[in-house]
N, C-alpha and C positions, 0 to 999 in steps of 0.2 A: 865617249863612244859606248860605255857601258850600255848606259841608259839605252842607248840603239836599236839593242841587241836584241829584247823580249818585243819589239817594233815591230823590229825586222823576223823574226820569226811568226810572227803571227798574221804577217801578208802573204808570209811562202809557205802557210799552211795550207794545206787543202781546205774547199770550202764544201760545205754536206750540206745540202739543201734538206728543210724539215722534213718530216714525213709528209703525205699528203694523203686526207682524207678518201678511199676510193667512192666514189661517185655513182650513187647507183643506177642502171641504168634501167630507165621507165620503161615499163611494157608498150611493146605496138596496141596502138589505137585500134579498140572494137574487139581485140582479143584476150580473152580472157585466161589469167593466169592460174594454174592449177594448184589448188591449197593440197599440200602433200601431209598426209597422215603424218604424224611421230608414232613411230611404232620401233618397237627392238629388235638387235640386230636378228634375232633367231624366230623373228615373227614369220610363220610359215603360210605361207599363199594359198589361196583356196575359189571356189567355185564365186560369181558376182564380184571379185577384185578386180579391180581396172590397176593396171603397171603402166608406166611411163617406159617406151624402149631406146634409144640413141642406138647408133651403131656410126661411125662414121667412116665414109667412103659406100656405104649403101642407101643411096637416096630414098629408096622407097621404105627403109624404116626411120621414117620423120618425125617421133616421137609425138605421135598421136595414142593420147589413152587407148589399150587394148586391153578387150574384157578377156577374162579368166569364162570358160562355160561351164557350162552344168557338169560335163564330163571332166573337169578341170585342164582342159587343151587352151592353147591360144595359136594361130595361125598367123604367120608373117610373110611376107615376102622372103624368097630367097630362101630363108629358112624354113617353111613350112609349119605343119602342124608339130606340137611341142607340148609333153608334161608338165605342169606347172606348180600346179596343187601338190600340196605338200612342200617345194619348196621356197625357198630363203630366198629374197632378191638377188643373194650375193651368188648363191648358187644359181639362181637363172641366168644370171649372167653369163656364168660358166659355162651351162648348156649351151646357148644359144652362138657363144664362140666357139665353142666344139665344132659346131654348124657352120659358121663364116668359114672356117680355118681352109673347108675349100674353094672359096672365093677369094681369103683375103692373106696377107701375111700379117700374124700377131694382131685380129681382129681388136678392135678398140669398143668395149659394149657398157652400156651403162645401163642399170634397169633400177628405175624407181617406184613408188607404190601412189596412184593416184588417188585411188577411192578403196575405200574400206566396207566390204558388205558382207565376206563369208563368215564372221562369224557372230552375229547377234545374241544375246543374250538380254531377257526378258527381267528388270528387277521394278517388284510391283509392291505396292504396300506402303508403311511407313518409313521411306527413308526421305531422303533431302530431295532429289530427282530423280523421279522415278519413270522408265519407259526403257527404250533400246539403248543396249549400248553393247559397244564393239571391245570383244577381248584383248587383243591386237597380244595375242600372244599366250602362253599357260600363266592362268588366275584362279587363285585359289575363292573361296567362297568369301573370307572378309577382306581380301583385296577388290574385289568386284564391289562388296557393299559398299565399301569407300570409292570406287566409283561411280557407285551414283547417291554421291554425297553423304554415305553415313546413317547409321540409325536415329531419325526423327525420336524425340523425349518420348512420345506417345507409342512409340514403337514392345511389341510384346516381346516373350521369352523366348517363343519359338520363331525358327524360320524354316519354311516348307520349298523343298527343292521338284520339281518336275521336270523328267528328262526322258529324250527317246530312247525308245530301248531297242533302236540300233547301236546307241554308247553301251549297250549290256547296264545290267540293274547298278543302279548305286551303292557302291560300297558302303552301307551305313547299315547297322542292327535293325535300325527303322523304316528300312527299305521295303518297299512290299510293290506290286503291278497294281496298275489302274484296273478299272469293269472291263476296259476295252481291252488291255494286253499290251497297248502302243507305245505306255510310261511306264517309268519309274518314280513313285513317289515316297520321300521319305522327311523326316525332319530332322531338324538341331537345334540343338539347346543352346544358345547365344549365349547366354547367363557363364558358362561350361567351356564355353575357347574363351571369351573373355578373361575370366581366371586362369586361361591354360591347364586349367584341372579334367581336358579331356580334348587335346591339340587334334586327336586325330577326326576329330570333327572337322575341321577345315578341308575341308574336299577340292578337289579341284576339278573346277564347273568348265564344262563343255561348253560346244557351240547348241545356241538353243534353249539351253536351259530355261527354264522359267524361276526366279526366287521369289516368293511370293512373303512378305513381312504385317502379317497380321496386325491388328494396331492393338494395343495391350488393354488387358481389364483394368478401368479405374474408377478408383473412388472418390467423388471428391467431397472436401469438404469447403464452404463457403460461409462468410460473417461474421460474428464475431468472438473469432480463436484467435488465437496468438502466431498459428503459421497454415494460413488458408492455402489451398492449393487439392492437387489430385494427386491419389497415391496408388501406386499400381502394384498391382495386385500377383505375385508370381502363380504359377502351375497350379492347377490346382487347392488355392488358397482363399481364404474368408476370412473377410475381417469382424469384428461384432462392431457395433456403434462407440463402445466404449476405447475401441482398441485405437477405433480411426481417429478418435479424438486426443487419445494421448499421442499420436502422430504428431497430429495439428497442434500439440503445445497446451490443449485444455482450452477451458474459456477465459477469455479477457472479463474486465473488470466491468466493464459495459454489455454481459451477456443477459442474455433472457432464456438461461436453460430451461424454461421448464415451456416455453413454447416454443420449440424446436419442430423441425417437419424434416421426414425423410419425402425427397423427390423420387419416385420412380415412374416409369413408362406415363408420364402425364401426367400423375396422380400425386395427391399429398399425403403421409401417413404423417398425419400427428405424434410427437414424440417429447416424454418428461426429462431431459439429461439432468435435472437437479434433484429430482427424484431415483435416476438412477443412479445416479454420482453418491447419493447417500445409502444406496443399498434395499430401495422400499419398492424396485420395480424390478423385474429380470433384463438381462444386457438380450440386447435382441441383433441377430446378424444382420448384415449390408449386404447386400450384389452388387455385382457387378453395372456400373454406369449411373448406380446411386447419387442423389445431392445428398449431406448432411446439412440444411441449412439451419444456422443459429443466429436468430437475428437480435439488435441491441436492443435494449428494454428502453421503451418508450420515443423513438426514432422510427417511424413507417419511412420517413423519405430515405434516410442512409439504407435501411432496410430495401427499399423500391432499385436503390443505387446499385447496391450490392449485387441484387437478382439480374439486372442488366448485362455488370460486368461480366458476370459468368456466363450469360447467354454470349457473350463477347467468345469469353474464352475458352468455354465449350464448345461451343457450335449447339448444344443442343437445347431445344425449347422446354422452356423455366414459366413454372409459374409465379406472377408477382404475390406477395404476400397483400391478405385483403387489410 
């Protein structure tokens, strides 16, 4: 009967059915479902936000988007006209049952966020995406730039802030008003919160703001060096020919220093790098958006190759070598 035992016990167990998957249940046909913002909990409401309201037991708030206005009011049945701007869903909530509390006992309110508009902010330049985007809360100046996607390679040292000067002027030493009076415009030194060697550059950007990310001075150099590419140029900075080459590694073993061409604005300036590289010519400066190009001795086609790729990767119009 031993053996039985562990049998019989495990028929007079209770039996627990698995979990079951919840099953989600499809939208009614023709209507469309509202994509609700992520935003955080202390994201504060403002003028163009559409809220989602429930109330249950007051028919007539049927959870149809209601806009926020320009005055930041929203009007509901039953409830009326209502503050909203400024705050918190959670605290609308709260309002708004304050409100029921004399129709209902221990009002039931839910207030969700449907669309997102009052607070835009402008980032234009060189970053990953650039155009509008919604703070959905307080954002300091490089949390926004990593919203919209980050400083692009080509991206400069500075970033230029424009703001209404209903926010009152920019807290920055660089801060000065526009011709009109209507902005605040100032800049930051990227380079400078980067390092953390000057945090208090990190501002925290309004609604509105404009960031405007310049694209950086570069030099490039192209042919045949040992590490082709462009190199950008910080504040205020100049490179001479001699300096952008030791960048680039010097010439390869296949060079033709001494018919080199600087590219500028269209034009070709002929240039000896094997005669300066020996000291029989003076090192002459670069500007900004310069080619250095070094082409291989005795190769016109890799030479023709080369001039392409860089109209590739510059974007800007190169002359072929004749």
């Amino acid at each position: 009967m031993a053996f039985l035992l562990p049998l019989l016990l495990f028929f007079q167990a209770p039996v627990v059915p698995p979990p079951v998957a919840a099953t989600p249940i499809a939208p009614t046909p023709n209507i469309a479902s509202p994509v609700v913002p992520a935003v955080d909990d202390n994201y504060a409401l403002g003028p163009g936000d559409q809220v989602l309201i429930r109330a249950i037991g007051i028919d007539e708030i049927d959870g149809k988007p209601v806009p926020i206005d320009r005055r930041g009011n929203i009007n509901l049945p039953v409830v009326g006209q209502l503050q909203a701007a400024g705050l918190t869903p959670d605290q609308l909530e709260a309002a708004i049952s304050l409100r029921l509390e004399k129709v209902l006992v221990h009002p039931d309110v839910t207030v969700s966020l449907a669309e997102l508009r009052s607070q835009p902010v402008s980032v234009l330049g060189s970053v990953g995406t650039p155009g509008v985007h919604q703070l959905q809360g307080d954002k300091t100046l490089f949390e926004v730039l990593s919203l919209a996607g980050g400083l692009r390679a080509d991206a400069g040292y500075t970033v230029i802030i424009t703001r209404q000067i209903e926010w009152g002027p920019i807290l920055l030493p660089t801060a000065a008003p526009d011709s009109t009076g209507k902005f605040s415009i100032a800049s930051v030194n990227v380079k400078s919160i980067m390092n953390a060697t000057n945090p208090a550059e990190n501002i925290h950007i309004k609604p509105n703001d404009v960031i405007t990310v310049p694209r950086g001075e570069i030099i490039y150099v192209i042919g045949a060096v040992k590490k082709p590419g462009g190199f950008m140029l910080n504040d205020n900075q100049s490179l001479s020919a001699l300096r952008i080459l030791s960048l680039a590694e010097g010439l390869d073993r296949l060079a033709a220093g001494q018919r080199c061409k600087i590219m500028r604005n269209g034009t070709e300036i002929p240039l000896d790098l094997k005669h300066m590289l020996a000291g029989k010519i003076p090192d002459v400066p670069l500007k900004a958006d310069d080619i250095l190009f070094v082409p291989a001795s005795g190769a016109k086609t890799a030479a023709y190759r080369t001039i392409d790729t860089a109209v590739g990767l510059t974007g800007l119009a190169l002359y072929r070598i004749p």
